[in-house]
FIMARKE-710131 format. One record per residue: x, y, z of N, C-alpha, C, O, CB in turn; residue number from 0. Coordinates in Angstrom, 3 decimals. Glycine has a CB too. Example, Ala and Ser with C-alpha at 12.3 -4.5 7.8 and 13.67 -1.06 7.14 Angstrom:
R  n.c1  n.c2  n.c3  ca.c1  ca.c2  ca.c3  c.c1  c.c2  c.c3  o.c1  o.c2  o.c3  cb.c1  cb.c2  cb.c3  pos
R  13.190  -5.690  7.800  12.300  -4.500  7.800  13.200  -3.300  7.800  14.236  -3.319  8.465  11.308  -4.473  9.046  0
R  12.850  -2.250  7.080  13.670  -1.060  7.140  12.900  0.030  7.870  13.409  1.138  8.039  14.084  -0.598  5.725  1
This chain:
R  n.c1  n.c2  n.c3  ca.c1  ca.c2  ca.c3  c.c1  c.c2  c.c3  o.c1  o.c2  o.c3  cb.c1  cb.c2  cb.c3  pos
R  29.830  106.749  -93.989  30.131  105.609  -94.845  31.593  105.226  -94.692  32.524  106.026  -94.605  29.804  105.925  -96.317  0
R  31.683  103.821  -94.668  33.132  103.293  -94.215  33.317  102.690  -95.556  32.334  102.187  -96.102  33.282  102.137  -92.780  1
R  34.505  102.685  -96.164  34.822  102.219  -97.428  35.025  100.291  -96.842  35.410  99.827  -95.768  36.473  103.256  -98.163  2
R  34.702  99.825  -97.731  34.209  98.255  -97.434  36.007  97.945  -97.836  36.756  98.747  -98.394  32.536  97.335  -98.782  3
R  36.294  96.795  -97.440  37.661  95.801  -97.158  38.006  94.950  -96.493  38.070  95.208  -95.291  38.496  96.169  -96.879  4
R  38.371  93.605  -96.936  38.242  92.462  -96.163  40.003  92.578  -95.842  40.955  92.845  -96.575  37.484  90.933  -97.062  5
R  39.897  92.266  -94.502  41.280  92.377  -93.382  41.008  91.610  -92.174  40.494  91.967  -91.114  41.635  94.005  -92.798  6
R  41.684  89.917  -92.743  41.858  88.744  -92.002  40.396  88.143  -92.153  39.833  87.800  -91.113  42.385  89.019  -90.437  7
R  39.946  88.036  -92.978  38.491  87.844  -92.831  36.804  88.528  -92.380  35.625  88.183  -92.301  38.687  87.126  -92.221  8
R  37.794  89.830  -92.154  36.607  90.573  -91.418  36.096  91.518  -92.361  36.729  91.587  -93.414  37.021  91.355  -90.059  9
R  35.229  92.165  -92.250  34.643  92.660  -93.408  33.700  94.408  -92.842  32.552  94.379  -92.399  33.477  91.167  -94.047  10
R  34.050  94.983  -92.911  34.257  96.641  -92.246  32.549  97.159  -92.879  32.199  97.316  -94.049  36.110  97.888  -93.238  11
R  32.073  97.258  -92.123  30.827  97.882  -92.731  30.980  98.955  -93.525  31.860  99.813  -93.450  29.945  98.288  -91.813  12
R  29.764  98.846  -94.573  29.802  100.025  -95.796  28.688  101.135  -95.146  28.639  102.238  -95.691  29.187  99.314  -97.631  13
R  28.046  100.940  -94.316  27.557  102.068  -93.617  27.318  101.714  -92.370  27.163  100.566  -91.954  26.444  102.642  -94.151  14
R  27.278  103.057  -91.558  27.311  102.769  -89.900  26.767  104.217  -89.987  27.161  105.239  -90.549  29.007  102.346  -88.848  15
R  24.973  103.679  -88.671  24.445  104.856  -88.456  24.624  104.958  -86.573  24.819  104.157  -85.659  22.770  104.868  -89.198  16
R  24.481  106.001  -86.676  24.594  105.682  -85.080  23.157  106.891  -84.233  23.102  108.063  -84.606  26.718  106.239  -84.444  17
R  22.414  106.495  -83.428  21.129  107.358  -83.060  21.091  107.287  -81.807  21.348  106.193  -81.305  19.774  106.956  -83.601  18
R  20.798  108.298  -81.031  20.820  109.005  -79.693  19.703  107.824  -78.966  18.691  107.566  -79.618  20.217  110.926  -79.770  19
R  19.903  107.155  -77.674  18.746  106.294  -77.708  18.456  107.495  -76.000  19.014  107.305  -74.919  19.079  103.998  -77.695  20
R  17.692  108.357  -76.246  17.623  108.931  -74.970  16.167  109.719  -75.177  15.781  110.118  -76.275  19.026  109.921  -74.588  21
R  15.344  109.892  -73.791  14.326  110.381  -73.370  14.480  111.612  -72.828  15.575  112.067  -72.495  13.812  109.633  -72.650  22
R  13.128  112.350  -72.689  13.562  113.682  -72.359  14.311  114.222  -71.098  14.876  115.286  -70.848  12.530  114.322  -72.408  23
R  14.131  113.278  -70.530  15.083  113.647  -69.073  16.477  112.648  -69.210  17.064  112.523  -68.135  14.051  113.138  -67.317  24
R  16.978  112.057  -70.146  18.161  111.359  -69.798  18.785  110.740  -71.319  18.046  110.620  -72.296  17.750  110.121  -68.605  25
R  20.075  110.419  -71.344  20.574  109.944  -72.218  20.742  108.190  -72.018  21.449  107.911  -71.049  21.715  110.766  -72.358  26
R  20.265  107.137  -72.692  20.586  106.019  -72.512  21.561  105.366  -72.627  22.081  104.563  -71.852  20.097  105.613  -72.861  27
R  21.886  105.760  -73.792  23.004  105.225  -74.604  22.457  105.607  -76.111  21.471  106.243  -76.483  23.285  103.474  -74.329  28
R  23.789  104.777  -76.993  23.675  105.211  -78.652  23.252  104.228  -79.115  23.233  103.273  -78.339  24.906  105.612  -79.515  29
R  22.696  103.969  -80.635  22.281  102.875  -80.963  23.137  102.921  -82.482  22.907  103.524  -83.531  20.605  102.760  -80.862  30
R  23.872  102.287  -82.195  24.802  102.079  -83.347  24.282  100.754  -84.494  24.383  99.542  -84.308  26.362  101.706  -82.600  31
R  23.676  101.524  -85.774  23.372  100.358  -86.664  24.917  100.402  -88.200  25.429  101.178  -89.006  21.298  100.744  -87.381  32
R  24.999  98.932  -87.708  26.095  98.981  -89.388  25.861  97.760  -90.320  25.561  96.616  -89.982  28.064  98.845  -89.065  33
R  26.079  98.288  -91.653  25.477  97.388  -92.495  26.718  97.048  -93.706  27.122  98.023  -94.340  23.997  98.093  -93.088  34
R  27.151  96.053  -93.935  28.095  95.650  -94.834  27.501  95.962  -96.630  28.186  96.284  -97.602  28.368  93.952  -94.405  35
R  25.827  95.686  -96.535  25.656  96.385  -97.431  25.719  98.078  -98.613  25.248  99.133  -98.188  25.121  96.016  -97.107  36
R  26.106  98.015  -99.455  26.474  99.119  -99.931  24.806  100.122  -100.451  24.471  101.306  -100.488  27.641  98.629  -101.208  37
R  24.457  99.386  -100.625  22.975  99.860  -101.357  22.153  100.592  -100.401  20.984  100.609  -100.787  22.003  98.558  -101.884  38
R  22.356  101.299  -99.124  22.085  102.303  -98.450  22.580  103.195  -99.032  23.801  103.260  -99.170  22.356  102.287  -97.321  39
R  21.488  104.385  -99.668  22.247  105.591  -100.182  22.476  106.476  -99.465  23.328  107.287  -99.831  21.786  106.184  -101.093  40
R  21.803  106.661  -98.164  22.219  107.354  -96.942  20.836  108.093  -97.120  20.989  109.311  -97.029  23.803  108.290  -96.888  41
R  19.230  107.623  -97.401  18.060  108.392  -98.029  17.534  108.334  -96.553  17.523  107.371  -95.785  17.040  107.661  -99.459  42
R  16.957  110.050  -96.297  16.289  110.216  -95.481  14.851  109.381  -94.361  14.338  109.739  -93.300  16.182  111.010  -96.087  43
R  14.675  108.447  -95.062  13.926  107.486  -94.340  14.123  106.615  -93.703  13.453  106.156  -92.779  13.385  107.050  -94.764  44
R  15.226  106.237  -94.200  15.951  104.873  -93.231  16.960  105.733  -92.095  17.551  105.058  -91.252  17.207  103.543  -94.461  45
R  17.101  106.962  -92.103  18.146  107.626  -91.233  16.338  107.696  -89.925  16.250  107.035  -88.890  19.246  109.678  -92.188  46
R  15.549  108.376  -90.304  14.436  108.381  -89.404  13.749  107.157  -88.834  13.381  107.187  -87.659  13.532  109.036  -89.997  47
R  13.624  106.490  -89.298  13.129  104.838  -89.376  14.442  104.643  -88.081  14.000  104.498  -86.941  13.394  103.691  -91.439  48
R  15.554  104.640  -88.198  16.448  104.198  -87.174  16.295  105.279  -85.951  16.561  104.835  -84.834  17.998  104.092  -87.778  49
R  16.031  106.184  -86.012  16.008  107.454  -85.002  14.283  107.292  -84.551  13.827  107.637  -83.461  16.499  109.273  -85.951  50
R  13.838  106.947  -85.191  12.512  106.893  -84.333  12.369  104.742  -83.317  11.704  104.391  -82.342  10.793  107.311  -86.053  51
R  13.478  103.815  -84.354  13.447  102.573  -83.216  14.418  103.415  -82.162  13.811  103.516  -81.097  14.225  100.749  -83.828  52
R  15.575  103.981  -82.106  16.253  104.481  -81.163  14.751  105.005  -79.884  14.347  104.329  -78.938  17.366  105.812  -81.964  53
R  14.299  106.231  -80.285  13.108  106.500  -79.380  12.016  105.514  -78.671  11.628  105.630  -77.509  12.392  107.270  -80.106  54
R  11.581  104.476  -79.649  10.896  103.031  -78.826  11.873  102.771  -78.040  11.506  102.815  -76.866  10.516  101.569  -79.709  55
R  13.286  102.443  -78.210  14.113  101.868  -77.533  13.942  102.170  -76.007  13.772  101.465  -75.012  15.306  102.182  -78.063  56
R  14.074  103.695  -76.270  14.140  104.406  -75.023  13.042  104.844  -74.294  13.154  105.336  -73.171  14.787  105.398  -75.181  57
R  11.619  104.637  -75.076  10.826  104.590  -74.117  10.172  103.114  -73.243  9.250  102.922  -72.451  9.928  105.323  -74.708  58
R  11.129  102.341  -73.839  10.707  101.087  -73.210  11.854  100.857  -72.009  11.654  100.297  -70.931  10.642  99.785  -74.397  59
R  13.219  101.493  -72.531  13.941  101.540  -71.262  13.158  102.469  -70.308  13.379  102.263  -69.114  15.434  102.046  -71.470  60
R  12.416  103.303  -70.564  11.944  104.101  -69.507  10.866  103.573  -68.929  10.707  103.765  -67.724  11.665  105.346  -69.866  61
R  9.867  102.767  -69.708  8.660  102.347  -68.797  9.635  101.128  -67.674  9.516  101.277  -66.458  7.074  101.460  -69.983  62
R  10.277  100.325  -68.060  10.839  99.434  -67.685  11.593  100.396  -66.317  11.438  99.936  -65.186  11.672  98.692  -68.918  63
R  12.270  101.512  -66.459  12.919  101.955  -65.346  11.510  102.566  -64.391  11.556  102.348  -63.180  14.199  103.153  -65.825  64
R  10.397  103.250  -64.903  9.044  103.252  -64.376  8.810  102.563  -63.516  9.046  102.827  -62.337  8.189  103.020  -65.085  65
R  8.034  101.012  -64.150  8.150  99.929  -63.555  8.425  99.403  -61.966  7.712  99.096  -61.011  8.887  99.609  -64.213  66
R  9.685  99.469  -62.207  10.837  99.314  -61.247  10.674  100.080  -60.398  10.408  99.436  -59.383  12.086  99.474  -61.660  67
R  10.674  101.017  -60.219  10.481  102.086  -59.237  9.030  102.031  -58.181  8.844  102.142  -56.969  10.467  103.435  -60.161  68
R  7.846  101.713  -59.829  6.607  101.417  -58.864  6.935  100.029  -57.780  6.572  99.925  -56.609  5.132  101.033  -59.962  69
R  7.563  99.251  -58.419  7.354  98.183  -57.605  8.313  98.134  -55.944  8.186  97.511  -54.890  7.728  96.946  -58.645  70
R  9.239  99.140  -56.469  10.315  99.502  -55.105  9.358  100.039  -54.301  9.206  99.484  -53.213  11.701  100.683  -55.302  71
R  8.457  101.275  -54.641  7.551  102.078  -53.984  6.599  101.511  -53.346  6.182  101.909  -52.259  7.036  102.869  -54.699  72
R  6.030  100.210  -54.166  4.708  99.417  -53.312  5.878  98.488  -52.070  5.475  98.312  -50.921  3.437  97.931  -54.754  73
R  6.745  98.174  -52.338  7.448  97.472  -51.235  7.649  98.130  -50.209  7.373  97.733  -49.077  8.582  97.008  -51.514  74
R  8.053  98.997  -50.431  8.376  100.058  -49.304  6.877  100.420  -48.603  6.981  100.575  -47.387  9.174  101.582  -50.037  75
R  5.413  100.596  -49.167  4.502  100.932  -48.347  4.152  99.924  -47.611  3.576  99.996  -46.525  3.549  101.443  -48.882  76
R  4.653  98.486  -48.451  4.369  97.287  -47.621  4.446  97.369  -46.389  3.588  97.376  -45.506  5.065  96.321  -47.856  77
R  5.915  97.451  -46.381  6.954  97.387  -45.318  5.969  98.061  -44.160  5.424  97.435  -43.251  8.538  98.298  -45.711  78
R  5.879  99.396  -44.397  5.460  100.605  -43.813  3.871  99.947  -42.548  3.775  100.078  -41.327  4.967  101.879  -45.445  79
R  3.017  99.363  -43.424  2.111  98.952  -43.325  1.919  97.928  -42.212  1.109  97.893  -41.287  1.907  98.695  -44.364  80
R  3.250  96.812  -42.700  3.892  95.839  -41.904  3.902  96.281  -40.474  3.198  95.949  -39.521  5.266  95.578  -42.397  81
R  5.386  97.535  -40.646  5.772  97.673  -39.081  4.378  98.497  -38.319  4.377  98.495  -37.088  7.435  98.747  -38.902  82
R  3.320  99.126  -38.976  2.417  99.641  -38.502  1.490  98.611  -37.776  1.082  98.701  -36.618  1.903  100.365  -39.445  83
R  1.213  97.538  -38.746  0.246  96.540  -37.557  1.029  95.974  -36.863  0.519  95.582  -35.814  -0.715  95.347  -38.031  84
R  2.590  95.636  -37.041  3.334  95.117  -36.012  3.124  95.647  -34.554  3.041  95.059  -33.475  4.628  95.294  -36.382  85
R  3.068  96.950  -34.902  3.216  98.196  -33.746  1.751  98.019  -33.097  1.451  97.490  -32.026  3.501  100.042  -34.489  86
R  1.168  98.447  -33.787  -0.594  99.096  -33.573  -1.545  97.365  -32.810  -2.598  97.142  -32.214  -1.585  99.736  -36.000  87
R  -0.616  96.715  -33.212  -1.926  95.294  -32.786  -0.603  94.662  -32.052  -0.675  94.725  -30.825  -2.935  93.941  -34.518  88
R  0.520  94.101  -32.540  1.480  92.489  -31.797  1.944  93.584  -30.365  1.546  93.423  -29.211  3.595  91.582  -33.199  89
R  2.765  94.553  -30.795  3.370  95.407  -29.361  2.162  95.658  -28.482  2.299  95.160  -27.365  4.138  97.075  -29.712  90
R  1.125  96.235  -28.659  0.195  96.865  -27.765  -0.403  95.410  -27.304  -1.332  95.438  -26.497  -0.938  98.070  -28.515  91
R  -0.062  94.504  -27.634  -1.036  93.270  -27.010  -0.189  92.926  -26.116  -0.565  92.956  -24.944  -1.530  91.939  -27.943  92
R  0.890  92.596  -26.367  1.483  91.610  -25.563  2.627  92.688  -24.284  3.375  92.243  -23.413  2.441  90.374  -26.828  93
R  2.335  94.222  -24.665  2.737  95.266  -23.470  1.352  95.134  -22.674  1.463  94.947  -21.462  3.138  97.082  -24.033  94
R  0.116  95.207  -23.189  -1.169  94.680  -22.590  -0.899  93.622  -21.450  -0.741  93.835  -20.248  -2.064  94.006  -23.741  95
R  -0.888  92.500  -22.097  -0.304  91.388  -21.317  0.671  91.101  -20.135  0.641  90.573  -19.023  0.136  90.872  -22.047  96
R  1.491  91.688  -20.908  2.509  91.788  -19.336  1.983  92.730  -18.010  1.867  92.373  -16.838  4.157  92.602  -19.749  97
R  1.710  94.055  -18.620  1.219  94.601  -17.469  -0.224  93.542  -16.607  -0.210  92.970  -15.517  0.736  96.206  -18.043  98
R  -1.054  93.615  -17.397  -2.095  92.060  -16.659  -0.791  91.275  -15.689  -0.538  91.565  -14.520  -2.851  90.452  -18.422  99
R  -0.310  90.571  -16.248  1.079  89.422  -15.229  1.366  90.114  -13.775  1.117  89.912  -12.586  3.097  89.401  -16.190  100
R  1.943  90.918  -14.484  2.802  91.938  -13.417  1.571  91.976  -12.074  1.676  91.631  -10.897  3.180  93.933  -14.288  101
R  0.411  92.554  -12.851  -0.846  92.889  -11.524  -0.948  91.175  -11.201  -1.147  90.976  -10.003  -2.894  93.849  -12.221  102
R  -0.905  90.600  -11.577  -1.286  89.013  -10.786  -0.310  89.135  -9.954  -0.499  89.259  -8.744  -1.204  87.411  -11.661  103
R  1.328  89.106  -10.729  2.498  88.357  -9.818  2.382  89.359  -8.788  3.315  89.005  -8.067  4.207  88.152  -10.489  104
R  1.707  90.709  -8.031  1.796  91.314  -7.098  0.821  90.729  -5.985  0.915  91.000  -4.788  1.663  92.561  -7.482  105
R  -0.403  89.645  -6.714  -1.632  89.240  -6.454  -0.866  87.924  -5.463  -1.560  87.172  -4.778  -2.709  88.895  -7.966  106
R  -0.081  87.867  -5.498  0.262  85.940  -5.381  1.230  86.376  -3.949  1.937  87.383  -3.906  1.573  84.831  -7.264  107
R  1.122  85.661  -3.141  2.612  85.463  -2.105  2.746  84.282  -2.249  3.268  83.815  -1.237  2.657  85.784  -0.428  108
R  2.488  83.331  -3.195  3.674  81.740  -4.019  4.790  82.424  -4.764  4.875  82.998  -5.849  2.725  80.488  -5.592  109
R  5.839  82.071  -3.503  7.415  82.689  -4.650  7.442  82.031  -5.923  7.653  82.718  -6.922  9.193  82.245  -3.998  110
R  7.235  80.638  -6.042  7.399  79.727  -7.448  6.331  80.949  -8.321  6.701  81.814  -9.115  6.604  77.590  -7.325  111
R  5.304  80.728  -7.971  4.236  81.489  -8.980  4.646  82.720  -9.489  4.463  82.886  -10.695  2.910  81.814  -8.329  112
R  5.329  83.925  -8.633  5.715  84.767  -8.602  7.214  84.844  -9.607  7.361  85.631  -10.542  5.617  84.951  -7.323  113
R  8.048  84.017  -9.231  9.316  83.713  -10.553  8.683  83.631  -11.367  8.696  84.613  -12.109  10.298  82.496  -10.690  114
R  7.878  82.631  -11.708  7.371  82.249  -13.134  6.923  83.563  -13.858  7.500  83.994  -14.857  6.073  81.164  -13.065  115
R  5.742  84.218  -13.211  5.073  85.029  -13.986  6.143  86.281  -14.273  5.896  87.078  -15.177  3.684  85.407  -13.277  116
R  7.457  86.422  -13.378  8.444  87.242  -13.392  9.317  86.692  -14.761  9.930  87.412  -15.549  9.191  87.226  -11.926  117
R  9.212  85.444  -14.799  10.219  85.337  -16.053  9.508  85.452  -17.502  10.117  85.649  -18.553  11.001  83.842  -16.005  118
R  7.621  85.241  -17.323  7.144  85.052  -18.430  6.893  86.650  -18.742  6.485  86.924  -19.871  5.944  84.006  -18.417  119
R  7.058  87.449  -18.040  6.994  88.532  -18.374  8.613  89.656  -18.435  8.689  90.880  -18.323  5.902  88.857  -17.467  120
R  9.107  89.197  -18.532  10.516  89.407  -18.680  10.528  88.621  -20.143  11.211  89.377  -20.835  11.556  88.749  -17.326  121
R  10.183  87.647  -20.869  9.923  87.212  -22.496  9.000  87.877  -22.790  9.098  88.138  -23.989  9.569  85.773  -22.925  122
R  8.128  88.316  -22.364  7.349  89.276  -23.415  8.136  90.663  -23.200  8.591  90.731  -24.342  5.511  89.455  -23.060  123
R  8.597  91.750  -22.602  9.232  91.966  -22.589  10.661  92.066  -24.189  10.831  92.885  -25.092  9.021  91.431  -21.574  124
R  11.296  90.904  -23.834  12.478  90.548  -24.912  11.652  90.594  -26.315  12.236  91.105  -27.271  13.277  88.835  -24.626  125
R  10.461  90.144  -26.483  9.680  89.759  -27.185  9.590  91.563  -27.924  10.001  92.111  -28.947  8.381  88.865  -26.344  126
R  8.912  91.912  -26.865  8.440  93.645  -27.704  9.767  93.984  -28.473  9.750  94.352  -29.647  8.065  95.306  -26.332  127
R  11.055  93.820  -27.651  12.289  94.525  -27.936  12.603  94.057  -29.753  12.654  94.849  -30.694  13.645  93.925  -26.651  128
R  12.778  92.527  -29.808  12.601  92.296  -31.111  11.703  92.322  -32.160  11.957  91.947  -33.305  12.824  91.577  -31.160  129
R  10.322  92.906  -31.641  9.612  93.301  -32.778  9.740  94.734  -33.032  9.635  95.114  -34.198  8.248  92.941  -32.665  130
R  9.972  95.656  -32.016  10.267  96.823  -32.374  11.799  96.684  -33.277  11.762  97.528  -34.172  10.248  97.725  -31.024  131
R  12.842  96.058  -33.311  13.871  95.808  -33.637  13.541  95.552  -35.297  14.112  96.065  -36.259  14.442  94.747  -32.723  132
R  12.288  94.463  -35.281  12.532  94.246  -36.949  10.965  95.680  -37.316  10.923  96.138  -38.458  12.079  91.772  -37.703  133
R  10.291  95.993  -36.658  9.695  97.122  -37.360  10.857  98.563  -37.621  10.524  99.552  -38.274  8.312  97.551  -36.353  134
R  11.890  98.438  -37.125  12.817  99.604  -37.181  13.876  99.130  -38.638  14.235  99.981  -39.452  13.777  99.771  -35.450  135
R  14.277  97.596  -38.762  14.751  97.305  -39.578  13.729  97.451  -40.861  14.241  97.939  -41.868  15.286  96.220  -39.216  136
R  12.210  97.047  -40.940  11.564  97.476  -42.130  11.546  98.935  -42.725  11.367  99.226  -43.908  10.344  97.142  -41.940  137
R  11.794  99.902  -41.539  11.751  101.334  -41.795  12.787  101.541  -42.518  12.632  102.150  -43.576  11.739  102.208  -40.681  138
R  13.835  101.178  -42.204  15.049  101.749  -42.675  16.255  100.770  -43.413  17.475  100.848  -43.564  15.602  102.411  -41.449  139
R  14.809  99.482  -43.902  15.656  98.946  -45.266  16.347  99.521  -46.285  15.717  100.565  -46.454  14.988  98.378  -45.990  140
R  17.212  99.514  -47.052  17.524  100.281  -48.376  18.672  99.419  -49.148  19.592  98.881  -48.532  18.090  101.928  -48.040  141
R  18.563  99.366  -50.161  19.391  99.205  -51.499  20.452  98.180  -50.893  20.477  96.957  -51.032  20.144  100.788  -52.192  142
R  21.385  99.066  -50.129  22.638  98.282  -49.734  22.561  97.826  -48.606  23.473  97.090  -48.229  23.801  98.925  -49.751  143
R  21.606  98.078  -47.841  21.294  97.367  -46.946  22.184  98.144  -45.625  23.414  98.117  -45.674  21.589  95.841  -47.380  144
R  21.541  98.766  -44.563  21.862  99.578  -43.173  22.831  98.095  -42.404  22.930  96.897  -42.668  19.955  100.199  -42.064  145
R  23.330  98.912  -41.494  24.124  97.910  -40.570  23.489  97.079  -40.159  23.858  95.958  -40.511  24.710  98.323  -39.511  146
R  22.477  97.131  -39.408  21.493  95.666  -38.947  21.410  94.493  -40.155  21.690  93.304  -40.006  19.632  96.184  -38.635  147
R  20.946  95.154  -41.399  21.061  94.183  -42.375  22.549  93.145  -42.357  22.716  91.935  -42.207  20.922  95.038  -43.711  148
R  23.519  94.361  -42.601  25.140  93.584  -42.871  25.043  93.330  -41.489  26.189  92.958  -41.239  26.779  94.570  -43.488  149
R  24.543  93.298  -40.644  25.149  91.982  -39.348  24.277  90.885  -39.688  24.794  89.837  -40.073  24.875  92.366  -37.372  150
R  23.001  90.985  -39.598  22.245  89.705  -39.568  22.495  88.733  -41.057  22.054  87.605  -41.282  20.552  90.154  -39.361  151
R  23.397  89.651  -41.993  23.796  88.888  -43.139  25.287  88.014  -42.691  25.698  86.936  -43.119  23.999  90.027  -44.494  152
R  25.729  88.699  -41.938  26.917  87.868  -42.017  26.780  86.986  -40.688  27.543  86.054  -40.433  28.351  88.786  -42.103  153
R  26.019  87.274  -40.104  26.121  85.985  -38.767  24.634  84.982  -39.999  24.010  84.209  -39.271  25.275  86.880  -36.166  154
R  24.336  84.950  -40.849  23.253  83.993  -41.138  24.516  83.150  -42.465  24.681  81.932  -42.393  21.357  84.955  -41.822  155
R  25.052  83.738  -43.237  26.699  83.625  -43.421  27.219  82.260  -42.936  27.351  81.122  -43.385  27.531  84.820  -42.513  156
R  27.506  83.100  -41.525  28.520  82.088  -40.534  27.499  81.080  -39.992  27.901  80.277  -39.150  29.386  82.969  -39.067  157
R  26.122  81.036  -40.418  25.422  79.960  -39.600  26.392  78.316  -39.680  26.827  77.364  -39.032  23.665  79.809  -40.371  158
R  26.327  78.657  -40.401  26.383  77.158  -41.383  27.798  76.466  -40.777  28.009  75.326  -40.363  26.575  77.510  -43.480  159
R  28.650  77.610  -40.900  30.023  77.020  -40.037  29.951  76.623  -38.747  30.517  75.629  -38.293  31.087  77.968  -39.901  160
R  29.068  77.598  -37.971  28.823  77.192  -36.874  28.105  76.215  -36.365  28.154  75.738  -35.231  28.567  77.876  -36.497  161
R  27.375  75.915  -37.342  26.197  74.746  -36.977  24.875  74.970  -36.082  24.382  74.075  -35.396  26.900  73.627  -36.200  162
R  24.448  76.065  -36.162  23.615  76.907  -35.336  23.261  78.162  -35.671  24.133  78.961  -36.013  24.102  77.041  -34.252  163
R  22.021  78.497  -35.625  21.780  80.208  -35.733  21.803  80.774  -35.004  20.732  80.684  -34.404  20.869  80.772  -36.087  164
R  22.779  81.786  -34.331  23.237  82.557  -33.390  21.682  83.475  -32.772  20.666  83.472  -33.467  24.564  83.516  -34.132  165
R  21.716  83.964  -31.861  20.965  84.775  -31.280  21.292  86.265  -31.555  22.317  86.560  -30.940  20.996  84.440  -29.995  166
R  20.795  87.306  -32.253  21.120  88.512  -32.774  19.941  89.261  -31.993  18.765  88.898  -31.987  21.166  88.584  -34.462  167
R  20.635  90.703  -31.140  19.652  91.479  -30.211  20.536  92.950  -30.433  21.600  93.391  -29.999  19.512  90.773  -28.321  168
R  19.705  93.330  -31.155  19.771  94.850  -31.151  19.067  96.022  -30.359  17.846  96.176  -30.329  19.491  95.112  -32.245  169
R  19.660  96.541  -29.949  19.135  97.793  -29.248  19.203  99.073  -29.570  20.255  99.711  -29.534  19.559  97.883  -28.235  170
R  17.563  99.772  -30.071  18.181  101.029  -30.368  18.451  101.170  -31.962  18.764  100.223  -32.683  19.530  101.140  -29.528  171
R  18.259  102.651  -32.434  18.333  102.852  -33.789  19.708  102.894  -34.461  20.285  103.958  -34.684  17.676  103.999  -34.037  172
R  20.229  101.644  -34.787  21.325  101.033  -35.091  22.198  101.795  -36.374  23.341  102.227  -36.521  20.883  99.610  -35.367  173
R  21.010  101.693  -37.167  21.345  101.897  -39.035  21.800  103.675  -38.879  22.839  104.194  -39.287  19.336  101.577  -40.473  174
R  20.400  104.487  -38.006  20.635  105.968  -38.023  21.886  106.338  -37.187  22.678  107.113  -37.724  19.367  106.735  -37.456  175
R  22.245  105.764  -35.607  23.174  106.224  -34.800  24.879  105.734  -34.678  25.806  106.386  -34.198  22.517  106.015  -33.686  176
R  24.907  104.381  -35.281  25.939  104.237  -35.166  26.751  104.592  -36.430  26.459  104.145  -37.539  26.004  103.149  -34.700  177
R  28.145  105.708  -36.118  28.820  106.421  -37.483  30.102  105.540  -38.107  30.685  104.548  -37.670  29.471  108.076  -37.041  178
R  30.307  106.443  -39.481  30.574  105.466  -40.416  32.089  104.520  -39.868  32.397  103.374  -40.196  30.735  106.332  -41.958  179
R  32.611  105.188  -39.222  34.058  104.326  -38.901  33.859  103.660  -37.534  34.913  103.170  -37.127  35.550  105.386  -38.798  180
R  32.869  103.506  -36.746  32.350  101.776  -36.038  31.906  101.211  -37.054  32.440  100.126  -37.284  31.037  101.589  -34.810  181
R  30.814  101.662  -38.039  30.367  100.524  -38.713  30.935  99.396  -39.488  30.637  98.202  -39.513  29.734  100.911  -39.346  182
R  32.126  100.314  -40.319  33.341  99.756  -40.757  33.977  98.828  -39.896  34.334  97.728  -40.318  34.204  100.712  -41.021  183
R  34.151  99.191  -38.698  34.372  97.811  -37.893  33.780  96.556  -37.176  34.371  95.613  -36.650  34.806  98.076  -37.184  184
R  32.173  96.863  -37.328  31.323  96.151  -36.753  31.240  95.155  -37.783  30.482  94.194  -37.653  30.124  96.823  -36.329  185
């Protein structure tokens, strides 16, 4: 109990309860109630009544932190799922494919025919490289985001200055191999 007194207009609460707002594994915070009224005698029911909203409090911060987590967790199997048919069906088709080319362009003595099917298979090719590139970036998304992220964020950034979206080609497990003082400079 705070003795009541008006100082500049303000007016000091005549009681202030304060209740633990925390679950069994964690502390949330406090839940500070104050009341200018005097007619709180300080009676055991209203001290529980506030200590049991403190506990709703905190189990709603907890379903809510629950929640959250499920929904991080289904993203992440997304993802997972993603780079799996990426892998399992787009890569195996179009490594399919090229090898088919390759056996033609050996089939042909037309040099033109032979470039061509050499360059269209040299894009599929580039092609696999960037889907394995973004199934490696789905693997190893996170929070703050791996180096591949902070590059393709800051060249999409600089699009705009540039007037163009740059061409971005990664090679290789970027986020896991390259250490912390290149990244800092990359």
């Amino acid at each position: 109990r705070c003795a009541g007194r008006v100082d500049e207009g303000l007016v000091e609460p005549a009681v202030v309860v304060q209740v633990p707002v925390r679950s069994l594994r964690r502390q949330h915070g406090t839940l500070v109630l104050a009341s200018a009224s005097r007619e709180w005698d300080g009676d055991h029911g209203g001290a529980l009544a506030a200590r049991a909203f403190g506990e709703q409090a905190a189990l709603a911060i907890g379903l809510t932190q629950a929640r959250a987590e499920h929904e991080r967790l289904a993203l992440l199997e997304e993802r997972d799922r993603i780079g799996r048919d990426l892998h399992d069906l787009v890569i195996q088709r179009l490594f399919a494919t090229g090898m088919v080319l390759q056996g033609a362009q050996r089939m042909t003595s037309d040099s033109a025919v032979e470039e061509r099917v050499g360059r269209a298979v040299h894009e599929l090719d580039q092609t696999i490289r960037e889907v394995r590139s973004t199934i490696f970036a789905l693997h190893h998304a996170q929070e703050g985001g791996g180096l591949r992220s902070q590059v393709l964020q800051e060249v999409a950034a600089g699009s705009s200055a540039l007037g163009f979206e740059p061409t971005v080609r990664f090679d290789g497990p970027i986020d896991s191999t390259v250490s912390d003082d290149v990244r800092e400079h990359v």
